[in-house]
Steps between C-alpha positions, in 0.01 A plus 500: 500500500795624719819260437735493784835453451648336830819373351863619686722716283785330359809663699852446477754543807233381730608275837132321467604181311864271555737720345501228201131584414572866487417717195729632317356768251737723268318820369651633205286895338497589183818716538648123622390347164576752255787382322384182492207627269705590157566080450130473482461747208862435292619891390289666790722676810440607775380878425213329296335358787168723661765732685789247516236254708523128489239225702470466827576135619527324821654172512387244789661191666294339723374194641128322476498605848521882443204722667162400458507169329339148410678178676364166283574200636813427315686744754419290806594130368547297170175306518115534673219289578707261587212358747249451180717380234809226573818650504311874420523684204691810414447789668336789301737801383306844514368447145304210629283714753157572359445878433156454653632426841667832526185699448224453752352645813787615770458399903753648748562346820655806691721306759716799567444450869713186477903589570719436283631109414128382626358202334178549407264209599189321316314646775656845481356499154152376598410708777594813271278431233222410817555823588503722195142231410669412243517130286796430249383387184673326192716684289540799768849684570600502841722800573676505835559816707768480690618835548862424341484747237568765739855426499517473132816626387713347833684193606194468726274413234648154470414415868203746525105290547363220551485214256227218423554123651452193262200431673332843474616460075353195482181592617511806296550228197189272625327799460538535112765795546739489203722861574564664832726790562694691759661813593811314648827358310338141563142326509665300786622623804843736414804247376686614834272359729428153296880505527493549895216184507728314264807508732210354802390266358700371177289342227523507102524876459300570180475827298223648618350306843123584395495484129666150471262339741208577340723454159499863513356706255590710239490820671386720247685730814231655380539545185387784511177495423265556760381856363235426337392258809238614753619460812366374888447648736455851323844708527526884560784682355643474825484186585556336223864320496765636296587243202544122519844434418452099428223277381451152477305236305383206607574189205286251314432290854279768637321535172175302629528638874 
């Protein structure tokens, strides 16, 4: 079995996330580390290391956010299924999300026609999978293709694609879908334009607009894990899309959907 790995690399100095969420990654060789070494073996020096080499180390701050990555529901707001239990319960943190969601078969809706800050509709979705004859199932991924990763690596990619409505998520929900994932910065639309439609029309601005309506999910922003996954419709190499870079999971509510 061919395993795919369609995770992003982990980058530092990037303009793709808010300058807060940027990596920062110091590399440090074995000539960096070297006289460090001797405290580890008390009456060693330097000369008695493998031609004066030490280990190679990186050290990594980052946020849960960082490339390719799992969002649980946690992220989004304090509490879920708040319309099946009184008063809700607490929202799952990413050790909550079931392993087995994050495994399954993988369906990408290529929507890369759509320009940029479109909201993709419950009937965008559907007459897709009409016309790739195609019928979600329980437990599938849905992986979005939106054409964003082509400015990976630019201030564009945090307004680049289109992004999924609350309506079109729900559905996806109803359907038994636990994890989707996308190409873009955001499952929703990008945060610019649900800025632009906040200043419109003024309402309780929440985290993330699709996610919190449909007590959003933990977005396993795909945690990574579709490459064992077969996926439909069949891909090329040339078509296929160039790594997810978030995922989500849907929580406990959706369970029986």
């Amino acid at each position: 079995m061919k395993i795919v790995d369609l995770t992003m690399l982990l980058e530092e100095d990037l303009p793709s996330d808010p300058p807060i969420q940027i990596p920062k990654i110091q590399r440090r060789d074995h000539k960096d580390t070297a006289e460090e070494m001797p405290a580890f073996f008390p009456g060693s020096t330097v000369a008695d290391l493998p031609e004066g080499e030490g280990w190679a180390i990186d050290f990594v701050q980052m946020c849960t956010h960082s490339g390719t990555h799992l969002d649980a529901p946690w992220h989004y707001f304090p509490r879920q299924n708040e319309d099946l239990i009184p008063g809700g319960e607490k929202a799952w943190t990413i050790d909550q999300v079931p392993l087995e969601w994050c495994i399954g078969p993988g369906v990408k809706l290529d929507f890369r026609d759509k320009p940029d800050g479109y909201k993709i509709s419950k009937k965008d979705v559907q007459d897709y999978l009409a016309k790739i004859n195609y019928t979600i199932k329980p437990g599938d991924i849905v992986l979005l293709n939106t054409g964003a990763d082509k400015r990976w690596g630019t201030k564009e990619y945090l307004v680049a694609g289109a992004g999924m409505s609350a309506e079109a998520t729900l559905w996806l929900a109803e359907q038994g879908v636990h994890v989707v994932g996308t190409d873009g910065w955001s499952w929703d639309v990008p945060l610019p334009y649900e800025g632009q439609e906040f200043q419109k029309t003024p309402s309780t601005p929440t985290a993330c607009p699709t996610p919190y309506s449909t007590t959003r999910w933990s977005s396993a922003s795909l945690t990574d894990v579709w490459a064992p996954a077969k996926i439909w419709p069949p891909q090329s190499s040339s078509s296929a899309a160039r790594v997810p870079s978030l995922s989500l999971a849907l929580p406990s509510k959706w369970m029986a959907a």
